[in-house]
Structures are given as structure tokens and as C-alpha cells.
MOPAC internal coordinates of N, CA, C and O (Angstrom, degrees):
PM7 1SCF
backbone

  N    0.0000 0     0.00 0     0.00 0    0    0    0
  C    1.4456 1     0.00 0     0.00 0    1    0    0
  C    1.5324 1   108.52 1     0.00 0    2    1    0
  O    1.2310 1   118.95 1   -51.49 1    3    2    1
  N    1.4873 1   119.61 1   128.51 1    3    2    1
  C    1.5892 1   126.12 1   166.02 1    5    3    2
  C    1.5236 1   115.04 1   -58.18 1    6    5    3
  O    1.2310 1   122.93 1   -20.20 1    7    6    5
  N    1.2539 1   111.99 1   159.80 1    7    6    5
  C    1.2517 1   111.28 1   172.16 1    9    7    6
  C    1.4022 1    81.27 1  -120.16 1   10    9    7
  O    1.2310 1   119.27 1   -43.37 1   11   10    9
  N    1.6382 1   119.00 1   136.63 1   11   10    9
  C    1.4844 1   137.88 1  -168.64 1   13   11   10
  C    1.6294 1    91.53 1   -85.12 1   14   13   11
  O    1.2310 1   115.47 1   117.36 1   15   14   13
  N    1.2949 1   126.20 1   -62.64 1   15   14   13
  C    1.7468 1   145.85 1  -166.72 1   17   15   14
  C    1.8673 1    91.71 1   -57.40 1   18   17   15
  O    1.2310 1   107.83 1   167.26 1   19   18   17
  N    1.8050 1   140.31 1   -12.74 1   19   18   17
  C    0.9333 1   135.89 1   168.25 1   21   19   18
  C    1.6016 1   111.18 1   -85.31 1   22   21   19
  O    1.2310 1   126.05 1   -48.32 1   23   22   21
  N    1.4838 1   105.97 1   131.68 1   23   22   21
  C    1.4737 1   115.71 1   179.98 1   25   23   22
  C    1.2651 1   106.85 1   -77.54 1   26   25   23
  O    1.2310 1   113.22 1   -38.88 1   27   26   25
  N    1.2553 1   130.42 1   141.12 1   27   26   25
  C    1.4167 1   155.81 1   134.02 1   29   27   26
  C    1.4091 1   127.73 1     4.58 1   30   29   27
  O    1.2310 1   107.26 1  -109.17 1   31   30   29
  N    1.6561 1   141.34 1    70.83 1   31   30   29
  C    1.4510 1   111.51 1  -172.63 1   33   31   30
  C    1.6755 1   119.97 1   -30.43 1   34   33   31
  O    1.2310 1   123.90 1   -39.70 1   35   34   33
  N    1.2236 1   110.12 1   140.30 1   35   34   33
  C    1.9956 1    94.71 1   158.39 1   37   35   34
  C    0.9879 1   156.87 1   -59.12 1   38   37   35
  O    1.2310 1   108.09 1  -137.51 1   39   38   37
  N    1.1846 1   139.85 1    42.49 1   39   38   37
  C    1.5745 1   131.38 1  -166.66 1   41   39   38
  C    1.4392 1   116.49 1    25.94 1   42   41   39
  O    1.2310 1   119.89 1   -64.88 1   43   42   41
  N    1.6200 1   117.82 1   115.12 1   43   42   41
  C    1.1688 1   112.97 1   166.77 1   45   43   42
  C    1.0858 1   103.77 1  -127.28 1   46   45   43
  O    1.2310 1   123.80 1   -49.40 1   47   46   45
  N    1.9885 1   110.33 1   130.60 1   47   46   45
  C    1.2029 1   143.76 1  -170.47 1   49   47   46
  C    1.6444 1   102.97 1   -94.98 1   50   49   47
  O    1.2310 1   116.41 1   -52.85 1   51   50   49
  N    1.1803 1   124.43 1   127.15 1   51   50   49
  C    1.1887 1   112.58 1  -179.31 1   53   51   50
  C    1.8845 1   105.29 1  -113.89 1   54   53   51
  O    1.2310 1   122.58 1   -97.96 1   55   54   53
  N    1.0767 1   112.66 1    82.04 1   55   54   53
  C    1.2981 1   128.32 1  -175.95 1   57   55   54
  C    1.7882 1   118.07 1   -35.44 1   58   57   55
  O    1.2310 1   125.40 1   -63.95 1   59   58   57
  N    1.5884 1   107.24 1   116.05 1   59   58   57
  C    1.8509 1    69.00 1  -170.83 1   61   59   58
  C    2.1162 1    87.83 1  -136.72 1   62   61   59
  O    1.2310 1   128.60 1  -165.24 1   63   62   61
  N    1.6508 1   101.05 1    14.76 1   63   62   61
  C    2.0430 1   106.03 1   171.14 1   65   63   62
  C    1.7244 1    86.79 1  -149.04 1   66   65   63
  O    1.2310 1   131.38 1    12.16 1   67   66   65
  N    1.4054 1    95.64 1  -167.84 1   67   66   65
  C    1.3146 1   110.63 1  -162.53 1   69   67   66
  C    1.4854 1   101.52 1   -85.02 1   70   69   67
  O    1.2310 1   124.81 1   139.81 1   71   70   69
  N    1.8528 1   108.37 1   -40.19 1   71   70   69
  C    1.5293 1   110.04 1   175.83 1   73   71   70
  C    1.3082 1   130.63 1   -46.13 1   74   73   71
  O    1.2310 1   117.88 1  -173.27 1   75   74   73
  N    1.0786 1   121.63 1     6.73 1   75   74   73
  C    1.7284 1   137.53 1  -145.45 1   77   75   74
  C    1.6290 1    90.85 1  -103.34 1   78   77   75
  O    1.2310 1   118.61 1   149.84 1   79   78   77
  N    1.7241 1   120.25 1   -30.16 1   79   78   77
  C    1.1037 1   140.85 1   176.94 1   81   79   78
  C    1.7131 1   113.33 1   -38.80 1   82   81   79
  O    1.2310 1   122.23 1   128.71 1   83   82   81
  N    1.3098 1   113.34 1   -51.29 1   83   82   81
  C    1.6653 1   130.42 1   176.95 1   85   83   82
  C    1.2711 1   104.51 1   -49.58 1   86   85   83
  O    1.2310 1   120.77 1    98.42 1   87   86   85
  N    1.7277 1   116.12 1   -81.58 1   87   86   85
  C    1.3968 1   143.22 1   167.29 1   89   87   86
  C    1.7853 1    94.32 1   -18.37 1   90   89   87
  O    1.2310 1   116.62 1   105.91 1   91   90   89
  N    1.0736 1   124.04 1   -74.09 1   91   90   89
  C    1.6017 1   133.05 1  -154.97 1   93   91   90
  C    1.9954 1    90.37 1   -52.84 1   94   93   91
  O    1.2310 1   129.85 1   124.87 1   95   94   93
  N    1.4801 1    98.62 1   -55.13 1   95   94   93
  C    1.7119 1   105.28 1  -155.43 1   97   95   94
  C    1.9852 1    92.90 1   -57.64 1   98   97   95
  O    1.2310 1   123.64 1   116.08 1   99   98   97
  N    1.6788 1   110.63 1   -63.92 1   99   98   97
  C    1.1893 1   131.63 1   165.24 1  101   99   98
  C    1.4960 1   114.52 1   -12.03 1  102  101   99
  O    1.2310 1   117.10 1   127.45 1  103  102  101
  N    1.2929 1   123.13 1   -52.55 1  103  102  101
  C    1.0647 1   136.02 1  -173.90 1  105  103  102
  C    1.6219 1   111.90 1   -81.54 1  106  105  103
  O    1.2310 1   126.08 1   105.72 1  107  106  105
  N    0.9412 1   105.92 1   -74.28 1  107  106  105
  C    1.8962 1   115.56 1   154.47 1  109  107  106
  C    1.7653 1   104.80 1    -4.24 1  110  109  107
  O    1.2310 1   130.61 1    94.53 1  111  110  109
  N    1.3657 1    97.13 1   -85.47 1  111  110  109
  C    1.4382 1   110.28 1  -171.30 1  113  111  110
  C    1.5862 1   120.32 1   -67.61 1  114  113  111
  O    1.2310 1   123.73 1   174.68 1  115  114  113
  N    1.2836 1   110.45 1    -5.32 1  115  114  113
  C    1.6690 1   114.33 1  -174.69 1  117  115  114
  C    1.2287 1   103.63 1  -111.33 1  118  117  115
  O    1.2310 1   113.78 1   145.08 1  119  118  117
  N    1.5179 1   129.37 1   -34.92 1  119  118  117
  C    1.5557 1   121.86 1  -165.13 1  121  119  118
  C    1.7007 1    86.84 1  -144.60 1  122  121  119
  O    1.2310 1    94.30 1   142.47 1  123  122  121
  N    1.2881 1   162.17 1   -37.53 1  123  122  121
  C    0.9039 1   116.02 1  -172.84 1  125  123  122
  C    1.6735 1    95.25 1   128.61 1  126  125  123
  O    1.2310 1   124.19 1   -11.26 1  127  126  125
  N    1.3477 1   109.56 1   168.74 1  127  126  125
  C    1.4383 1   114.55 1   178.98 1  129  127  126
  C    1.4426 1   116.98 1   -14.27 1  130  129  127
  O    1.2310 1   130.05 1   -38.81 1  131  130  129
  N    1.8786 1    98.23 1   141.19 1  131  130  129
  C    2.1084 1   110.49 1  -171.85 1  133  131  130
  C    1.4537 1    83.01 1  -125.93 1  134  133  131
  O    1.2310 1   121.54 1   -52.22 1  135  134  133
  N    1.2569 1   114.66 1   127.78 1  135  134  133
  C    2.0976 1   106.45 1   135.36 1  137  135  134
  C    1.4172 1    90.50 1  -105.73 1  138  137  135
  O    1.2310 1   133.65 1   -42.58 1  139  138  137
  N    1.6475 1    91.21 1   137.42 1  139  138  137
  C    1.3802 1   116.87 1  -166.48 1  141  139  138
  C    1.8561 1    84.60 1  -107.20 1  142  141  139
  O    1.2310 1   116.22 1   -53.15 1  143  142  141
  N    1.3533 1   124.79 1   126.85 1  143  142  141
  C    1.2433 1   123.95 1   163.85 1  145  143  142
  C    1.6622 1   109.37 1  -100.03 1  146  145  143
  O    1.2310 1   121.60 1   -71.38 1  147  146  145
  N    1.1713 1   114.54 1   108.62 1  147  146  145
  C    1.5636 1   105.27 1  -167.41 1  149  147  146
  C    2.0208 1    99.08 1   -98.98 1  150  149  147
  O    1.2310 1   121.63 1  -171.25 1  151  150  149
  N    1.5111 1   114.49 1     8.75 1  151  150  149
  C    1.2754 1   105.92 1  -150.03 1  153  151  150
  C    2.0868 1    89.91 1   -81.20 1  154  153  151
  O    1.2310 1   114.56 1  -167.25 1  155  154  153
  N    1.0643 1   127.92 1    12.75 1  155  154  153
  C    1.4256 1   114.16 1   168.78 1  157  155  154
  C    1.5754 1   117.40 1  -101.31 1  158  157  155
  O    1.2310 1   119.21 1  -177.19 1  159  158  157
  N    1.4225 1   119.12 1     2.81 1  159  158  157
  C    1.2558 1   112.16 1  -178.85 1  161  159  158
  C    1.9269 1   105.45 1  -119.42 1  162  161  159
  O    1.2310 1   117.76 1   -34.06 1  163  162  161
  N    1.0923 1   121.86 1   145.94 1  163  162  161
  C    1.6928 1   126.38 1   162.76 1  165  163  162
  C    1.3487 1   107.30 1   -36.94 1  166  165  163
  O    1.2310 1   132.97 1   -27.92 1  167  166  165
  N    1.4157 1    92.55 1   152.08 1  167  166  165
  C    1.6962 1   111.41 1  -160.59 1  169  167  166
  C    1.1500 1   109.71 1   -79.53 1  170  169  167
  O    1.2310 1   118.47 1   162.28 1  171  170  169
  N    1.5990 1   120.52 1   -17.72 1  171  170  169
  C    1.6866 1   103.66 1   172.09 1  173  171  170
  C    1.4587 1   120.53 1   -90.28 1  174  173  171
  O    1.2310 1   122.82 1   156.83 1  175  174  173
  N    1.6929 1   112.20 1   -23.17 1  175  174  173
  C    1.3837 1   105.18 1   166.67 1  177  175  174
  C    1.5481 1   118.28 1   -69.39 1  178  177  175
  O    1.2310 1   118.48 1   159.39 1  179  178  177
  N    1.7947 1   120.50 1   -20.61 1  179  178  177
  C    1.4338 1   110.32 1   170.01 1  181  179  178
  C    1.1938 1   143.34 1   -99.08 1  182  181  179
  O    1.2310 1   131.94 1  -164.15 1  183  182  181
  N    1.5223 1    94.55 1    15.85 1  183  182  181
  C    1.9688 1   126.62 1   139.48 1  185  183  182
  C    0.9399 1   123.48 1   -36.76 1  186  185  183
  O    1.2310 1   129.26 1   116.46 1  187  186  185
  N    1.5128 1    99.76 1   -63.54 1  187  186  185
  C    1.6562 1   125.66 1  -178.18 1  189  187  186
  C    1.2502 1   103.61 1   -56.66 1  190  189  187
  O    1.2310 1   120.48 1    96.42 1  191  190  189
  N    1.4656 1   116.69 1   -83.58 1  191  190  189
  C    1.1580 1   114.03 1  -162.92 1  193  191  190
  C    1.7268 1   118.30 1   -51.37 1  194  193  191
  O    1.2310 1   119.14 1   145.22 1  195  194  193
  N    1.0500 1   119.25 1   -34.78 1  195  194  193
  C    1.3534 1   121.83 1   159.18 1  197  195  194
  C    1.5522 1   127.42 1   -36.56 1  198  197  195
  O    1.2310 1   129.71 1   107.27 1  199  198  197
  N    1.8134 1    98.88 1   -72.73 1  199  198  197
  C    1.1551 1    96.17 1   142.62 1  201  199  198
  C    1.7349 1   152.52 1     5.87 1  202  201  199
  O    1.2310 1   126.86 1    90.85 1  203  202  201
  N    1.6220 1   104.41 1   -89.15 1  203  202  201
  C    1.2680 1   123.96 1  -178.48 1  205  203  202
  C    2.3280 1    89.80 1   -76.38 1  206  205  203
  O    1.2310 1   118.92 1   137.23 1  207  206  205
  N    1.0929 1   119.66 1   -42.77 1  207  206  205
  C    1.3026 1    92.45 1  -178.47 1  209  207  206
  C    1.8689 1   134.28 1   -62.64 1  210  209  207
  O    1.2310 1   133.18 1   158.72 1  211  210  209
  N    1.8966 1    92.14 1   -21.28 1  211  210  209
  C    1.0687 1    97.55 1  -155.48 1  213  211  210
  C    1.8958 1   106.95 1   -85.33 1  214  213  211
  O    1.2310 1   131.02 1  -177.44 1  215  214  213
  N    1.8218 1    96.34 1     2.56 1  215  214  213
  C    1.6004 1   111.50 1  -167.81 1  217  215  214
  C    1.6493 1    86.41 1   -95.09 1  218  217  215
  O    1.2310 1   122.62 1   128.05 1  219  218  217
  N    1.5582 1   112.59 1   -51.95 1  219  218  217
  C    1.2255 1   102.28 1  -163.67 1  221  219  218
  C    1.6097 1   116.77 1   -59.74 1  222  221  219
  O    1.2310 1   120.88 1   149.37 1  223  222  221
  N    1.5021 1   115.93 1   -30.63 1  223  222  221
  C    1.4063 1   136.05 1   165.05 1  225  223  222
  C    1.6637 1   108.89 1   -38.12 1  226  225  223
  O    1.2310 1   124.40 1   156.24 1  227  226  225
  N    1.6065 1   109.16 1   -23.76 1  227  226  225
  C    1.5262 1   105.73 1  -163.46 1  229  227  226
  C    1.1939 1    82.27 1   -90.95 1  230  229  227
  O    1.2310 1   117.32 1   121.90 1  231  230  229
  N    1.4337 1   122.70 1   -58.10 1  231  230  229
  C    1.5690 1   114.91 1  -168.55 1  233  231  230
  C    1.2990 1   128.71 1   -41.04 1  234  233  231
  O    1.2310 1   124.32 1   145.71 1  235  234  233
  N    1.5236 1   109.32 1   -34.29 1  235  234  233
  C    1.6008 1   126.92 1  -165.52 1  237  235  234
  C    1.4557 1   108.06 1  -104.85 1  238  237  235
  O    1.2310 1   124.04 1  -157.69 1  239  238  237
  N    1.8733 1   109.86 1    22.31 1  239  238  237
  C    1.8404 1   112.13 1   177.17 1  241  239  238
  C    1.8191 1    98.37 1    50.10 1  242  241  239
  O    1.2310 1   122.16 1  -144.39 1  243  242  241
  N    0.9265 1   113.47 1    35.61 1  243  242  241
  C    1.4391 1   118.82 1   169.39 1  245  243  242
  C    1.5329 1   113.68 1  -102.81 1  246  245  243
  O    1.2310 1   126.09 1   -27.38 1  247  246  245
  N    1.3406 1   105.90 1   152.62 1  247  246  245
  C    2.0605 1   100.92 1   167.04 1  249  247  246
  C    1.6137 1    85.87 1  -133.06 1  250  249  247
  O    1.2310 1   132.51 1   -26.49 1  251  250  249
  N    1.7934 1    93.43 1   153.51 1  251  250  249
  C    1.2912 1   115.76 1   145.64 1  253  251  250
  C    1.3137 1   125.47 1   -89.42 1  254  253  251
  O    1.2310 1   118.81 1   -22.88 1  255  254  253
  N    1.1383 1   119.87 1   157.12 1  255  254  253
  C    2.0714 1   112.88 1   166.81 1  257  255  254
  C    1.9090 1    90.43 1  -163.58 1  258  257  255
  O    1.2310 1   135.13 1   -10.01 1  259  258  257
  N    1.2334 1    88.32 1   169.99 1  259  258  257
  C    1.6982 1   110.51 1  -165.76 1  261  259  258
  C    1.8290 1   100.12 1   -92.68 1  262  261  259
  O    1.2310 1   136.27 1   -48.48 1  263  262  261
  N    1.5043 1    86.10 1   131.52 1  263  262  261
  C    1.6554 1    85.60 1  -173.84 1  265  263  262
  C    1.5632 1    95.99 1   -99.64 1  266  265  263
  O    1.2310 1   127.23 1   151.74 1  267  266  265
  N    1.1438 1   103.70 1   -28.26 1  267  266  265
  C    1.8676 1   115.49 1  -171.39 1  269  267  266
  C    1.5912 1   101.44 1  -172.83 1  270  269  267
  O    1.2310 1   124.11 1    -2.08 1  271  270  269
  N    1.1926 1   109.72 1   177.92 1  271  270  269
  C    1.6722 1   121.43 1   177.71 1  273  271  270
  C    1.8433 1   116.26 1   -71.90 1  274  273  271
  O    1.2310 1   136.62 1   -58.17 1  275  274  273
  N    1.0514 1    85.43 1   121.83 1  275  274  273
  C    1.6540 1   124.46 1  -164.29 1  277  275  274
  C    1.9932 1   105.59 1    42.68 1  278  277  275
  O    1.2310 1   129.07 1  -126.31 1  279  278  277
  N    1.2562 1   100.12 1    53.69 1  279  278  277
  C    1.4512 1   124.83 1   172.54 1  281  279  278
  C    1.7921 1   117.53 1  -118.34 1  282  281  279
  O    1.2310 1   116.56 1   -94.60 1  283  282  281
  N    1.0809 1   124.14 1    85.40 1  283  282  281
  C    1.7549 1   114.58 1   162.57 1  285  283  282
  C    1.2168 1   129.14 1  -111.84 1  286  285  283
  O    1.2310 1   124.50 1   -18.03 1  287  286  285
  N    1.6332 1   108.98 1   161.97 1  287  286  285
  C    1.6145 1   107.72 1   175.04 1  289  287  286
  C    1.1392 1   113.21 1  -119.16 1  290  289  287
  O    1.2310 1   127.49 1   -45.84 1  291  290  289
  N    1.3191 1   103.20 1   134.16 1  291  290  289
  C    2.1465 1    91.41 1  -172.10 1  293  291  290
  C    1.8758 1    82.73 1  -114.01 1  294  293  291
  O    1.2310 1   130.56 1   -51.74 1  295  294  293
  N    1.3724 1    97.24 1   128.26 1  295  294  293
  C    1.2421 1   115.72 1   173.02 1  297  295  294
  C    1.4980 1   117.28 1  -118.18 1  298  297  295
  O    1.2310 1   122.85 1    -0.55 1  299  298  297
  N    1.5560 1   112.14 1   179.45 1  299  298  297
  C    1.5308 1   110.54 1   151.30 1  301  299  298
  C    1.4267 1   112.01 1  -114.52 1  302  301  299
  O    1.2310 1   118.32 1    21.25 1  303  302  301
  N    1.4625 1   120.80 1  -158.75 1  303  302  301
  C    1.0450 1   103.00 1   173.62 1  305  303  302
  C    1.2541 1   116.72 1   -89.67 1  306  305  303
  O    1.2310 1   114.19 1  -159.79 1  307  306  305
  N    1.7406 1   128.60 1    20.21 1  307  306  305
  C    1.7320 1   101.33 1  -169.73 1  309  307  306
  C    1.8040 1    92.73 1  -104.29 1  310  309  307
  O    1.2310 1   117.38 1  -157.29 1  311  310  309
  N    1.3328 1   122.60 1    22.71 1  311  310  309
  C    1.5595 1   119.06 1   176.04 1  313  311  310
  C    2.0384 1    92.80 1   -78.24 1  314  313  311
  O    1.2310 1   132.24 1   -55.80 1  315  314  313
  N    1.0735 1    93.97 1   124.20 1  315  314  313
  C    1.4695 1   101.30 1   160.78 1  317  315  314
  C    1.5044 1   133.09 1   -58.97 1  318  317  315
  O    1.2310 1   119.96 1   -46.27 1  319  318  317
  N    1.3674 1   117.68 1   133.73 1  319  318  317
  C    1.6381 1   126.33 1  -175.50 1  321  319  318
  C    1.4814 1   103.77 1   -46.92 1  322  321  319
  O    1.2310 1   115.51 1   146.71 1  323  322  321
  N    1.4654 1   126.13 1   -33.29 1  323  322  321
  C    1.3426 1   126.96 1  -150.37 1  325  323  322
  C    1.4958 1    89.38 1   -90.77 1  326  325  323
  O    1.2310 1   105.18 1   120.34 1  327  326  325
  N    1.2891 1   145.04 1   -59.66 1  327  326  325
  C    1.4734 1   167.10 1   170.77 1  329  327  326
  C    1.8409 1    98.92 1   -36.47 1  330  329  327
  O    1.2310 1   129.43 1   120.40 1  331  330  329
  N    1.3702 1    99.43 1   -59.60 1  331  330  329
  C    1.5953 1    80.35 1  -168.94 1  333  331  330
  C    1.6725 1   105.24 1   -79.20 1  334  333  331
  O    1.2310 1   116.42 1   179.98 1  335  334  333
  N    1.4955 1   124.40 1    -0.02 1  335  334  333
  C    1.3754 1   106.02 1  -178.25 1  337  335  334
  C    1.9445 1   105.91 1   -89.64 1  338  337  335
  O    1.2310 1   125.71 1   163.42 1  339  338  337
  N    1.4709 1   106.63 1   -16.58 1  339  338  337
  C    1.4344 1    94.40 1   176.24 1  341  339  338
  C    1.0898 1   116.26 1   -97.52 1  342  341  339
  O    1.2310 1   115.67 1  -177.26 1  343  342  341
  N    2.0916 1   125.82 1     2.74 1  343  342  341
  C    1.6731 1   111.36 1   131.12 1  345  343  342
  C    1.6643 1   107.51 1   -63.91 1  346  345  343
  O    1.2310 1    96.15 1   149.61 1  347  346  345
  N    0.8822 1   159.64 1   -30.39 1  347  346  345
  C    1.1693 1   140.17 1  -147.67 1  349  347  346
  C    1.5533 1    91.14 1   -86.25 1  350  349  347
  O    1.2310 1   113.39 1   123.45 1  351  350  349
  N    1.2786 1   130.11 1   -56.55 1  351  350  349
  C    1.6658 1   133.16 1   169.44 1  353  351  350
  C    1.2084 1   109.69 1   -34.21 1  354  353  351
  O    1.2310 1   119.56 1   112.73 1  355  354  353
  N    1.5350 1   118.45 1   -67.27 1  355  354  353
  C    1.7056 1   105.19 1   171.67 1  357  355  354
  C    1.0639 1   140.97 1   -33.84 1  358  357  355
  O    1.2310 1   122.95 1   125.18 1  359  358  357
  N    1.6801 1   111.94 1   -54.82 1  359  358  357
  C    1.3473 1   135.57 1  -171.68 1  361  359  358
  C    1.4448 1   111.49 1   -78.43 1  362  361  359
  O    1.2310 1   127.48 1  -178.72 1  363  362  361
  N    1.2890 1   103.21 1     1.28 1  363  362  361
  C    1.7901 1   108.28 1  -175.42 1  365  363  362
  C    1.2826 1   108.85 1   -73.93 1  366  365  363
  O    1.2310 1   126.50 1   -58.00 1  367  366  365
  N    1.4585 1   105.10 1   122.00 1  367  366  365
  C    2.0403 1   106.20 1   162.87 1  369  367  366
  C    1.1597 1   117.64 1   -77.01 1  370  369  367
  O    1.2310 1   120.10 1   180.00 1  371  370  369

């Protein structure tokens, strides 16, 4: 049996071209919290993609923030304080 009042792990997208961009927003807006792992692609395409997530995040009352190096979570606000600090432990370098 679920507990309904339990939040959702996040979807983690492991970004590895620019198209990955859709998928990230897609996901956002359909189910809810992304960690975007951008650490398999070059650093100027995972600008971009950062970038374009962290605008679409505005559109969708979403934020991004850094869980670790080239690691983010674009949330809203109903992800819990307690939840996003033990991604932040994981994702720690």
C-alpha cells in the first residue's frame, strides 16, 4: 500500500545531447521533480541545457539549484525540505 502524503523520488534524466532539453521540461510539467545529471556531456552544451531548463523552471513556478557538480534539481515548491537535503547528500562531491 502507498502512502499518498509520501513524495515522489525525482526523475533522473541523465542528459547526454542537447535534445534531452524536451524530456527534462516534459517531465517537469507531467510528473514533477528532474535531477538533471548534465556530468556526461561538454561544458558548453551543459550551459545550455541548464540554461533552457532553468527558464523553463520559471515558467512552470519551478526552481533549479545545484545538488553537486554538474548535478541539478528543478523542483517546485511542494518537494519537501527533508527530501531535497538527502539529494543534496547524495549528489555531494
Amino acid at each position: 500500500m502507498t502512502n499518498l502524503d509520501e513524495p515522489n523520488e525525482p526523475e533522473t534524466i541523465m542528459v547526454e545531447t542537447l535534445s534531452d532539453c524536451g524530456r527534462i521540461v516534459e517531465t517537469i510539467r507531467d510528473r514533477g521533480p528532474v535531477i538533471m545529471d548534465l556530468r556526461a556531456i561538454e561544458a558548453a552544451d551543459a550551459q545550455r541545457v541548464r540554461d533552457y531548463a532553468i527558464g523553463a523552471a520559471f515558467v512552470l513556478r519551478a526552481e533549479a539549484s545545484s545538488l553537486g557538480v554538474g548535478v541539478y534539481l528543478v523542483a517546485g515548491q511542494d518537494l519537501p525540505p527533508e527530501q531535497e537535503r538527502q539529494l543534496r547528500h547524495r549528489y555531494a562531491s
